[in-house]
N, C-alpha and C positions, 0 to 999 in steps of 0.2 A: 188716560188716553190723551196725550196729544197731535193736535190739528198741525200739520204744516201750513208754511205763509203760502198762502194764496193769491191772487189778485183778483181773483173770480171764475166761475164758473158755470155752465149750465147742463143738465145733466140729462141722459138720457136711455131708454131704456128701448134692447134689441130683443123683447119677447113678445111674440103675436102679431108683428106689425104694429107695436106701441110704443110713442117715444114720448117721455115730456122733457121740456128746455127749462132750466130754473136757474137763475145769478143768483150768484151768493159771493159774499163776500168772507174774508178769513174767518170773521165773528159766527155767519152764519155753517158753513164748513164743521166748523167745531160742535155748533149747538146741531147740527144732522146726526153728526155721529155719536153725541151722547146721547139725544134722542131713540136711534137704534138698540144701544147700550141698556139704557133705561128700557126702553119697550120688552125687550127681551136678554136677560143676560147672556154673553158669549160672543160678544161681536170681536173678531181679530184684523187689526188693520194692519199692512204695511208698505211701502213704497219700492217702485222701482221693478220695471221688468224683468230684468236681468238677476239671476241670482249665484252663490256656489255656497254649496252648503246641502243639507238634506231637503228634500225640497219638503217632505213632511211638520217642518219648524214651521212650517207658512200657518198651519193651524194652532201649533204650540207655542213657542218663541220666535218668531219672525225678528229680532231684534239680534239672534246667533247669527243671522245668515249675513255674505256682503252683498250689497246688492247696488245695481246700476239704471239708469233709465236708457231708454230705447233709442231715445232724439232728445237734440236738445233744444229749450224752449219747451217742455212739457214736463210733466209730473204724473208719474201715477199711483193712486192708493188701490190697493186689492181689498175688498170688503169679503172676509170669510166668515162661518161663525161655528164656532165648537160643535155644536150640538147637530146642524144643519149641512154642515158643507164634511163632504168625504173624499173623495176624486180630487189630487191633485197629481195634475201633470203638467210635465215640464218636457221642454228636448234640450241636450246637451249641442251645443256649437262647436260643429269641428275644426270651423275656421271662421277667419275674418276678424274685425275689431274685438269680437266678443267669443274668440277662440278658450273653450277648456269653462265657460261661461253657462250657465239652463237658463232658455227663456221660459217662462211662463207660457201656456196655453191656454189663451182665457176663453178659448171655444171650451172646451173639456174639464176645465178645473171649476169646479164649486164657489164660484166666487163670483161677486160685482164690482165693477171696476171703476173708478173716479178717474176720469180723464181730464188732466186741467192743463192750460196754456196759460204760459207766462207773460203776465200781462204788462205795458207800464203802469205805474203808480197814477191813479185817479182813472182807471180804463178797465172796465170791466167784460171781457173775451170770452165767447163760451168756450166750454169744453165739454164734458158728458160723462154721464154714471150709465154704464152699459153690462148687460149678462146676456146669456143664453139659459134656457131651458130644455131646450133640446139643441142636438144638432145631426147635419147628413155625411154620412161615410157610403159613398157613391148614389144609390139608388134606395138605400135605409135609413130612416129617418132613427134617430137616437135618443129618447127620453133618458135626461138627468133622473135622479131619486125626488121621489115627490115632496119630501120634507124641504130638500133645497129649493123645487121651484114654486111651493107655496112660501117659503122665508122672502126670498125675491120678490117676487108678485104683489106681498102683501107690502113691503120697502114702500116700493114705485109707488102701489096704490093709494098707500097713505100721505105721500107727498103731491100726492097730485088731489088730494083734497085737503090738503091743509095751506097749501101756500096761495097766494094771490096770483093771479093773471099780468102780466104786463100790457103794454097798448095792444099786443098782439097774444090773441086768446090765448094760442099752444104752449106760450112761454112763461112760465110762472119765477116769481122771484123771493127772496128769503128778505126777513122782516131788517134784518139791519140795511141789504142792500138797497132794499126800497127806501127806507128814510133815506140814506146818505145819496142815493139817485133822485130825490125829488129835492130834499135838501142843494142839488147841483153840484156835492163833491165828486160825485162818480160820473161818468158817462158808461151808457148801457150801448155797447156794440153787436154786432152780426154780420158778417160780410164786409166788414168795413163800412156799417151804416146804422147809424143812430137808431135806438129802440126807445120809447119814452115808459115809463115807468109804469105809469098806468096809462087808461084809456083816456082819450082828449073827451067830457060827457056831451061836447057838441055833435 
């Protein structure tokens, strides 16, 4: 499994009203999702919202498909997992730039999503790892399969106790980010405003 180049990220999660923020850098990127891999075998990654092809490859070969992003200045990895994720759905484009094109439906589809922003070199910009566990089709509210949103759940959970806090509690960050941010290669941004790495202990 390979990591695409990153510049950073921080990730986030759309179930229950729960989000956490975490920087990472390419190195740690990479070490998340063999982590996943390792914890449970079957994780399938691939990039790019856009896709033509079966959209069913997305669990089996996602490397048959072509696939495109949404904007540019971003990145996106789809996190599915064999065993775990069933439901995918796409819609077909009948017009516009991405005519005859299936986007991904990442309210509905079995997946978690890496959202990264491209960042300059030595600038570390979030972006976010988001899913659903449920969702509403008007006044009905719609539980996913329980296997997918315990797979989920327990992702998020465990990253949010294994990585450190930055100055700012909600934000957690990945072990290479953090050296190379204290180290003063990196700059840790938000809003356009400086995050420090860890807590000032004054």
């Amino acid at each position: 499994m390979t990591a695409p180049v990153l510049a950073g990220c921080a990730i986030f999660a759309a179930m229950a009203a729960r989000q956490l923020w975490i920087f990472l850098t390419d190195a740690d990127v990479a070490r998340f999702l063999e982590t996943l891999e390792a914890r449970e075998p079957g994780l399938v990654t691939s990039g790019g919202r856009y896709l033509r092809g079966d959209p069913r490859a997305l669990l089996t070969d996602p490397t048959s498909l072509e696939r495109r992003e949404s904007m540019a200045g971003e990145r996106r990895i789809y996190l599915l997992h064999r065993k775990h994720s069933a439901d995918v759905v796409v819609h077909l484009q009948p017009a516009g730039p991405f005519e005859g094109w299936s986007q991904i439906d990442e309210e509905r589809t079995d997946c978690l999503i890496l959202r990264l922003q491209i960042a300059e070199v030595g600038n570390l910009q979030p972006a976010r790892l988001y899913g659903s566990t449920s969702f509403w089709r008007g006044a009905e509210k719609i539980r996913k399969r329980p296997m997918f949103a315990i797979w989920a759940n327990a992702t998020l959970r465990a990253l949010s106790k294994e990585l450190p806090s930055t100055a700012i509690k909600l934000m957690r960050i990945g072990p290479d980010a953090l050296a190379r941010a204290t180290a003063k290669e990196l700059t840790l941004t938000y809003l356009y405003r400086p995050i420090a790495p860890i807590k000032d202990p004054s």
